[in-house]
N, C-alpha and C positions, 0 to 999 in steps of 0.2 A: 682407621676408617671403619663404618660400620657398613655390612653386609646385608641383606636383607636372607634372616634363618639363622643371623649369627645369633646366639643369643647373649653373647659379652655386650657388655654397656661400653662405648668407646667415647669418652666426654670430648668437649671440645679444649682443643689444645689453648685456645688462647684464654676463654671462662672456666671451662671446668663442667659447662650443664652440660648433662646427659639425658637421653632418653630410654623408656624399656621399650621393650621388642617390638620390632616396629610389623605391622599387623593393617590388613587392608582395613578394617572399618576405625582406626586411629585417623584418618582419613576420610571419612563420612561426617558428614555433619546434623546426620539421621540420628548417629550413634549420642550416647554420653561421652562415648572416650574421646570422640572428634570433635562434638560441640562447642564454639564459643559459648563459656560458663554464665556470660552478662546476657546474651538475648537468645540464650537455647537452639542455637542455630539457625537462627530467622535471619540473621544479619541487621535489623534493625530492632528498636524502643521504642516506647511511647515515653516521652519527656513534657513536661508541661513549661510550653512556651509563654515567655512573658508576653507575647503579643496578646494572648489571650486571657491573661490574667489581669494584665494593668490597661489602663486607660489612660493612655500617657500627657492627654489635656488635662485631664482632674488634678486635683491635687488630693494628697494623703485623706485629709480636712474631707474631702467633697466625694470621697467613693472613687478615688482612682483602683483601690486593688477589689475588681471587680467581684472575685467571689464575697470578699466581707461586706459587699452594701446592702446586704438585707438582715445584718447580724444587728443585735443590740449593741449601741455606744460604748456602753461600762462593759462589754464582756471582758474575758480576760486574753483573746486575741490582740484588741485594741489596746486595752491597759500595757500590752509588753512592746508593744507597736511605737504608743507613745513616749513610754520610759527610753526606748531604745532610741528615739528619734530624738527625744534631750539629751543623750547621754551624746549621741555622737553631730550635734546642732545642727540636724535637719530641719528645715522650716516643711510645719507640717500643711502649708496653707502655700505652698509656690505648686505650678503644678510639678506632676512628676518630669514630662520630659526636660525641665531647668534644673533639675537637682544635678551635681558633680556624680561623672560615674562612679565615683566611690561610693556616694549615695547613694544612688541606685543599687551597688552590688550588695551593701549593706541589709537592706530593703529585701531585693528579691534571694539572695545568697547566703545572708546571716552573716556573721563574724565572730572571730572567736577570742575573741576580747570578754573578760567577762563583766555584767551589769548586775547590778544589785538593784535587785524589781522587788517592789511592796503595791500588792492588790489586793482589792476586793472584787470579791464574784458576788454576781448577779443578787444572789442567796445572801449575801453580808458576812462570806467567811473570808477571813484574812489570810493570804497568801505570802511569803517573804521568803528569797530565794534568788541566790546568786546564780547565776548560770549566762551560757550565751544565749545571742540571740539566732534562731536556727535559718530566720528567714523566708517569706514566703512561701516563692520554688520549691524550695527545700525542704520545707515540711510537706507541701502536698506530693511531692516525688516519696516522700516516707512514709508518708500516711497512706498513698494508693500500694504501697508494698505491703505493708503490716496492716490494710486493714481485713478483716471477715465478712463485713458487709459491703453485699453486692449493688445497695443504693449507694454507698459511698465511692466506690469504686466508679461506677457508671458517672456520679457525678463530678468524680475528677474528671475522669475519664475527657470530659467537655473540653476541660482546658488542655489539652494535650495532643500533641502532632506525632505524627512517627518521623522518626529520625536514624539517619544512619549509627547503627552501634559504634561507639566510640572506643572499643577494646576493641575488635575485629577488623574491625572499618570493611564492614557487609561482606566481607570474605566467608563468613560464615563458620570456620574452623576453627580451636582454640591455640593458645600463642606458642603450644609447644608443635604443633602440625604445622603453623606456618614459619617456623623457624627451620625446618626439611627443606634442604636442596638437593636436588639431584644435577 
């Protein structure tokens, strides 16, 4: 058992995890060392909600995934959109709330299956390249992470709800702090 001052590591008999020296601000969630590492100690995310993203009347066809309806046809969003939606015979003209929810997950989640996609951009340069498809959600959740620009950001930003952190679940701590019983 560990003491608090001991400074021996006493792991857990039944796993093996240990922890070091156990220290009042491992225990703050003000601190780094305390922080849940997913939402910095906020206890919550900003996650972008399909309610805000799709228009579950529409169909693929008619501008249901609402940030692409002011995008060009032949961009290379829609070009992977489309390949991805033959590949897995999604009818792109029902609307979205009829599609099977594995369509749907397909759609806003991606899959990791992989598609062998052949496009042209806008420009008339040829594109060829196996890979997954990443997904709606999923790219703009990576894209508001990775991007530098604060118009891009702001404009995810739109589609996006705060939500309970799903590592912490609003505890605020990170998982080796909430793994301490006293």
């Amino acid at each position: 058992r560990k003491i608090l001052g001991d400074v021996s590591h006493t792991p857990c008999p039944e796993c093996g995890y240990s922890l070091a020296n156990l220290e009042p601000r491992l225990f703050s969630f003000n601190s780094p060392l305390g922080a849940c590492p997913d939402c910095n100690g906020l206890g919550k995310n900003l996650t972008v909600s399909p309610d805000l993203v799709m228009d579950y009347d529409k169909s693929l066809n008619n501008n249901a995934i609402i940030p692409y309806k002011n995008q060009e046809k032949d961009n290379l969003n829609n070009a992977m959109l489309k390949q991805t939606c033959a590949h897995f015979n999604i009818d792109m003209d029902k609307p979205f709330k009829d599609l099977t929810n594995e369509q749907k997950n397909v759609i806003l989640y991606g899959s990791k299956e992989l598609i062998s996609y052949k496009m042209t951009s806008s420009s008339g340069r040829n594109h060829d390249k196996v890979d997954t498809f990443e997904g709606v959600i999923t790219n703009f959740q990576r894209r508001y992470v990775e991007t530098t620009s604060e118009w891009i950001r702001d404009w995810i930003e739109g589609y996006m709800v705060e939500d309970i952190c799903h590592t912490c679940y609003g505890k605020r701590l990170n998982e080796s702090v909430l793994n301490i019983f006293i």
